[in-house]
C-alpha positions in Angstrom: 87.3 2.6 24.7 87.9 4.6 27.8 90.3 1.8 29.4 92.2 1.7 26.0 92.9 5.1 25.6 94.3 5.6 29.2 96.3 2.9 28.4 97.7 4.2 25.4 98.5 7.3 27.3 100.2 5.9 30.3 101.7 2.3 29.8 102.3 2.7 26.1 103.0 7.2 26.1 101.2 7.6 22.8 99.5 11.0 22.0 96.5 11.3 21.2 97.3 11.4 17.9 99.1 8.4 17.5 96.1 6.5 19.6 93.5 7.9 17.1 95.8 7.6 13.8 96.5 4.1 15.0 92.9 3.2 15.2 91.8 4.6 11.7 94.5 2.7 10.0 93.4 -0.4 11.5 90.0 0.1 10.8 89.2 0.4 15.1 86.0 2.7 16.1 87.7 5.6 18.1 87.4 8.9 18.5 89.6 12.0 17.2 92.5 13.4 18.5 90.6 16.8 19.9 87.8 14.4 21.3 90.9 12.5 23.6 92.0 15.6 24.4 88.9 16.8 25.7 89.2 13.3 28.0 92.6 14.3 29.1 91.9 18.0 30.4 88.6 16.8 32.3 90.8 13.7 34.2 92.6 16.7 35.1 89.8 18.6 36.0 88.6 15.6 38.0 92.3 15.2 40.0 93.9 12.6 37.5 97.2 12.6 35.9 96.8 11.9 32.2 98.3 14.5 31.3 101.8 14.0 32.7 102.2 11.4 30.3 
């Protein structure tokens, strides 16, 4: 789910909304939008970029 998300975010520039409104309507296990969120302040935390896209 991890790998999906960040791509999402970078090669597709979704929000996290999209990604996890996207999911629900097709019926994929994801998370919520506060949960990628979460993923995307500790990348930044950790040195990554997410969140310039």
């Amino acid at each position: 789910m991890e790998l999906q998300i960040r791509d999402k975010l970078t090669q597709e520039q979704w929000s996290p909304e999209q990604i996890a409104g996207n999911a629900k309507k097709n019926h994929i296990p994801m998370v919520s939008h506060e949960r990628i969120y979460q993923f995307i302040r500790k990348d930044k935390q950790d040195g990554g970029k997410l969140d310039t896209h």
